[in-house]
C-alpha positions in Angstrom: 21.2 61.8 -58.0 21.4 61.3 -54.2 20.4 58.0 -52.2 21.8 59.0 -49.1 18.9 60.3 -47.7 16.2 58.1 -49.4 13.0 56.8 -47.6 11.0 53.3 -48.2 8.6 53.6 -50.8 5.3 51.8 -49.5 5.0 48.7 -49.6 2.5 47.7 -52.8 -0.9 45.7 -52.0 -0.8 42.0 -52.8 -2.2 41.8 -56.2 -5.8 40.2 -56.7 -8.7 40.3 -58.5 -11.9 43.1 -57.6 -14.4 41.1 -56.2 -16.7 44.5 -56.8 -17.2 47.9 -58.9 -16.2 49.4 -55.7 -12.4 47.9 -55.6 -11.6 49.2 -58.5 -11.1 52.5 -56.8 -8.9 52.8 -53.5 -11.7 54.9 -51.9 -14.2 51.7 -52.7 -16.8 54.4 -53.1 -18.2 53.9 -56.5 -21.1 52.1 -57.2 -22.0 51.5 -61.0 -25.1 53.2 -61.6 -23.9 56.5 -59.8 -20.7 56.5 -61.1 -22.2 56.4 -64.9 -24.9 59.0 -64.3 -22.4 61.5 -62.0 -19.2 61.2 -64.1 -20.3 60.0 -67.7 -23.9 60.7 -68.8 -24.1 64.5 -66.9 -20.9 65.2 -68.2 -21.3 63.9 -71.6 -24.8 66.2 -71.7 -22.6 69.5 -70.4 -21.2 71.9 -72.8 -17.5 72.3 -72.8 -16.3 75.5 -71.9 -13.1 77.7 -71.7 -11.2 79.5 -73.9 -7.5 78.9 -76.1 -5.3 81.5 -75.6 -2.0 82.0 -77.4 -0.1 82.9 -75.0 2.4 85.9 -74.3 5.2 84.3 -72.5 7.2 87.1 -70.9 10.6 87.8 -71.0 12.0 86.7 -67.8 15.2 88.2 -65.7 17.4 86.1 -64.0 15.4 85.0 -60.8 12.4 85.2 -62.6 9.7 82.9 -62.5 6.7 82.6 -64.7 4.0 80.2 -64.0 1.2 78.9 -66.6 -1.6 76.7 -65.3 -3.1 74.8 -68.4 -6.0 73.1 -66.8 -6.5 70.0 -64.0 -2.7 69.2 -62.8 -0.9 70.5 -65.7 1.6 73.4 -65.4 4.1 75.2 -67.4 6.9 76.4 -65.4 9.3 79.1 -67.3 12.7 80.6 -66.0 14.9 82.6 -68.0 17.0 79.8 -69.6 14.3 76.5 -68.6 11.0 75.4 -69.5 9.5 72.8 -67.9 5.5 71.1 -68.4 4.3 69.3 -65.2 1.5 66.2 -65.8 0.4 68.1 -69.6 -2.6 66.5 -70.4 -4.3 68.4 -73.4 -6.7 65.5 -73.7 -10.6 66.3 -74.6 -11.7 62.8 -73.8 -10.2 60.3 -71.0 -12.1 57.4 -72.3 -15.2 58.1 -71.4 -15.1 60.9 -69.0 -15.0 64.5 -71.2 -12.8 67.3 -70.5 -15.1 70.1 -69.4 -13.1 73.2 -69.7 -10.7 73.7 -72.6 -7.0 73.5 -72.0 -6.3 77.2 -71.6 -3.7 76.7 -74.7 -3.1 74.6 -77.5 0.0 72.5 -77.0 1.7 74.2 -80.5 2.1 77.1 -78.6 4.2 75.8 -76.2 7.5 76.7 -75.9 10.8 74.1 -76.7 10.6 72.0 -73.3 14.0 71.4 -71.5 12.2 69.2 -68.5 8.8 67.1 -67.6 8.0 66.0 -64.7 4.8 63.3 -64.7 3.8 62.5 -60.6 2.5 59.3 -61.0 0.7 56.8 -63.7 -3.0 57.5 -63.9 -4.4 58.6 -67.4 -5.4 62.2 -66.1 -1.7 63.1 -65.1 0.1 60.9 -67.6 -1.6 61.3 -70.9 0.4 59.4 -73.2 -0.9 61.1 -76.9 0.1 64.7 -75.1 3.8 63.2 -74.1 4.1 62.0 -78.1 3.2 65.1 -79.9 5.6 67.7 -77.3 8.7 68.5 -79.7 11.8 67.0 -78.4 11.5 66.8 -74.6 15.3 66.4 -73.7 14.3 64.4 -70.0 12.0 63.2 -68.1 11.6 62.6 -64.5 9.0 60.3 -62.9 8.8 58.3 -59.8 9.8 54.2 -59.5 8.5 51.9 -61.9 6.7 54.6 -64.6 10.2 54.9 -66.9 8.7 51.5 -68.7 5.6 53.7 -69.9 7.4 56.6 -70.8 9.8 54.5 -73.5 8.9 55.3 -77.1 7.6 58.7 -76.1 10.0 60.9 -77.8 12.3 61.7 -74.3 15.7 61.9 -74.8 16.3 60.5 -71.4 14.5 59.2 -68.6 15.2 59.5 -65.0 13.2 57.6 -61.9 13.6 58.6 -58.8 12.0 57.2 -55.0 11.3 59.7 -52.8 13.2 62.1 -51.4 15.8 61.7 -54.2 17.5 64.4 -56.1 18.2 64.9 -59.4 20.9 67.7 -60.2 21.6 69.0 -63.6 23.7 72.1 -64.3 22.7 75.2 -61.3 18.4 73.7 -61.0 17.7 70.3 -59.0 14.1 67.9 -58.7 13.3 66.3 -56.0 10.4 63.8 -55.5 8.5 63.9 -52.5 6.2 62.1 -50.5 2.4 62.1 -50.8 -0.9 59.7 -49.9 -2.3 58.5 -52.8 -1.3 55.2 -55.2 0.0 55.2 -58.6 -1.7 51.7 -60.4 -2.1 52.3 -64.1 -4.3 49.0 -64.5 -5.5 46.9 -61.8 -2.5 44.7 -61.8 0.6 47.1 -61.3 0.6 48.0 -58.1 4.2 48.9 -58.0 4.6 51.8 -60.0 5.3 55.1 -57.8 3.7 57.9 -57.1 4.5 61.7 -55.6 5.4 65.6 -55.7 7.9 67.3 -56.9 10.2 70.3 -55.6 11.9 72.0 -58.2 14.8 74.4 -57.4 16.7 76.8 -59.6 18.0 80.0 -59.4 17.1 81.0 -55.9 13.3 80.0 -56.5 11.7 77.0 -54.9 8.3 75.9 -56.3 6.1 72.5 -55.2 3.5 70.5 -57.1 2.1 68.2 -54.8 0.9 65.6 -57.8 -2.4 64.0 -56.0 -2.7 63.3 -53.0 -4.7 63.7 -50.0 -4.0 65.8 -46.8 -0.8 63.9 -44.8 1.7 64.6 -42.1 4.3 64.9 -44.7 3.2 67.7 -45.3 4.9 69.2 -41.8 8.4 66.7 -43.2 8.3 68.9 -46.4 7.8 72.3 -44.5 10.8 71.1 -42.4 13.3 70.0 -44.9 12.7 72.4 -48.1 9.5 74.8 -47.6 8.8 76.2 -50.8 8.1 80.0 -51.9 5.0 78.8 -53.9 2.9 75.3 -53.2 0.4 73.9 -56.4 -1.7 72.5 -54.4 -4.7 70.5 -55.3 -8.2 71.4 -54.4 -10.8 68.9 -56.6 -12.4 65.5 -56.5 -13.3 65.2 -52.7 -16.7 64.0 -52.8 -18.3 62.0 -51.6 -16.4 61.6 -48.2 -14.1 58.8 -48.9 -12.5 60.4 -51.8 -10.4 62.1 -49.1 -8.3 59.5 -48.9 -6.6 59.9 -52.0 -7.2 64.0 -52.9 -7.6 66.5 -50.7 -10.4 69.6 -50.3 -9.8 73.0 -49.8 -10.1 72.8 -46.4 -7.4 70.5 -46.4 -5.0 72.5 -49.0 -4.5 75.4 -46.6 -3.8 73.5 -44.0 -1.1 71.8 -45.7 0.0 75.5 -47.1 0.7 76.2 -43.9 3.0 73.6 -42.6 4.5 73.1 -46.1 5.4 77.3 -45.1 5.3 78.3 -48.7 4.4 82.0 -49.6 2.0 81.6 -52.1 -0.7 79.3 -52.9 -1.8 78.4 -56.5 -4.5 75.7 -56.4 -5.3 72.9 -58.8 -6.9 69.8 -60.0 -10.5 70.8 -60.4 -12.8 72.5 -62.6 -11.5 70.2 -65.6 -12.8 66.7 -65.7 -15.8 65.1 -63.2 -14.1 63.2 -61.5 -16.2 62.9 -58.3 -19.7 64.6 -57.2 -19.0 68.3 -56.0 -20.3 70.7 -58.3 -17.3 72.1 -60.8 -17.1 75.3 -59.3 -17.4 74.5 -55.8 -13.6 73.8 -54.7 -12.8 77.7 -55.6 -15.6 79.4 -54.1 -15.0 77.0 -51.2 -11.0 77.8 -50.8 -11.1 81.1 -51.1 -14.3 81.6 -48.1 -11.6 79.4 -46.1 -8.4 81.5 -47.2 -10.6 85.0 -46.0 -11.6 83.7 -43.0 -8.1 82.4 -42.0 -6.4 86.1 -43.1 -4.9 84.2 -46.5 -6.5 85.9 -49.4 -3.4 87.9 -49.8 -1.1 84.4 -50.6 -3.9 82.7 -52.4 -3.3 82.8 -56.7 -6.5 81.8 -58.1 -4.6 81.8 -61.9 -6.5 81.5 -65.5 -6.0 79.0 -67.5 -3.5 79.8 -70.5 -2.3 83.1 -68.8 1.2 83.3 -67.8 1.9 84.5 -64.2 5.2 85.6 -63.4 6.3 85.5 -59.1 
């Protein structure tokens, strides 16, 4: 793990009390009533869609690079001789908010996992009944203070890194970078850490952002380790002050374009209402941008539970 290079992590709010609904959201866009009829009673009244695959994992050559999205954040990453799960989360319930489209596989069909990589703390990324039932993970790797809620999990070790650390094993490296959003569990723990990750291995460089909304890092990233594909993600931008903390499409391909990746694969939507734009808005929306920028040739729109190989 490298140090040298490492960069303040912000600097945490002084803890208090909400004095509202509102607070207990950074965006302080919530108000009770709407909140309950958007994001709980519409949703509960939807039928849940999507298929379960079982999936055909192919057999990969040295250099190649298979990519599974399983729904919302969550990713499973292949190479020929690693398998790594980014933010799994094969939840049907968060609470009270329902999962809307199935997770495109069921988690006994994944493969042995050599790696996770969890971005930050909130239930939708870190879903602790998914991290119990995987088989064996052999490590995780998570940003500053979310280790403690990974103990008892079934890891076989657990790493923490503040951004723009690097962790190194054998001939593949993670590095945790920078993004705008927070990483609270509860209301009180305002210091546990938040970011993406770039994982590197065999020649291949791929990025999942975690959440976040658009930044200037994004240009910092581009500089220092552009990656040949960006998950980028696309949902929960609605009403206007979500923006803060997620980012639309609009704001995806921007930051495709200064992170100077070759391919985009977008994410976080279509799974769980967690703001007010319709479901299938953010890919209809992204791909209108992508043609009229001259970037529906680098835009991967991928199925969930259907492995993709780069």
């Amino acid at each position: 793990m490298s140090g040298s290079d490492q960069r303040l992590r912000p600097a945490a709010p002084r803890k208090r009390l909400p004095r509202s609904f509102k607070e207990l959201t950074p965006t302080h866009s919530f108000k009770p009533g709407t909140f309950f009829y958007e994001l709980i009673w519409k949703a509960f009244r939807t039928r849940r869609t999507g298929q379960q695959r079982r999936p055909v994992y192919p057999k990969l050559s040295t250099g190649q690079l298979a990519l599974t999205w399983i729904g919302h954040a969550s990713f499973l990453i292949q190479f020929q001789d690693l398998n790594v799960l980014v933010d799994p989360n094969f939840a049907n319930w968060l609470f009270f908010l329902k999962r809307l489209k199935r997770a495109g596989l069921k988690l006994k069909d994944l493969p042995p996992i050599d790696l996770v990589l969890l971005t930050h703390a909130h239930y939708d990324h870190f879903h602790k009944r998914t991290l119990r039932r995987l088989h064996k993970p052999k490590l995780g790797i998570m940003p500053w203070g979310v280790g403690e809620l990974a103990r008892g999990l079934g890891f076989g070790r657990i790493v923490e890194l503040e951004w723009w650390d690097t962790f190194t094993h054998g001939d593949w490296k993670v590095t945790l970078t920078p993004c705008q959003h927070w990483g609270a569990r509860s209301l009180r723990d305002l210091h546990r850490g938040f970011g993406g990750f770039m994982l590197e291995h065999q020649g291949r460089r791929i990025y999942h952002a975690g959440d976040t909304a658009y930044f200037d890092g994004f240009k910092e990233i581009g500089r220092r380790c552009p990656p040949e594909i960006a998950l980028l993600p696309i949902g929960a931008y609605h009403p206007e002050g979500f923006r803060k903390v997620h980012m639309a499409p609009d704001d995806a391909l921007k930051a495709f374009k200064e992170l100077r990746a070759r391919w985009l694969v977008p994410m976080h939507y279509g799974t769980f209402k967690l703001s007010f734009e319709a479901l299938d808005e953010p890919p209809r929306w992204l791909q209108d941008e992508a043609r009229r920028e001259g970037l529906s040739q680098r835009l991967r729109i991928l199925e969930e539970g259907v492995p993709t190989v780069f």
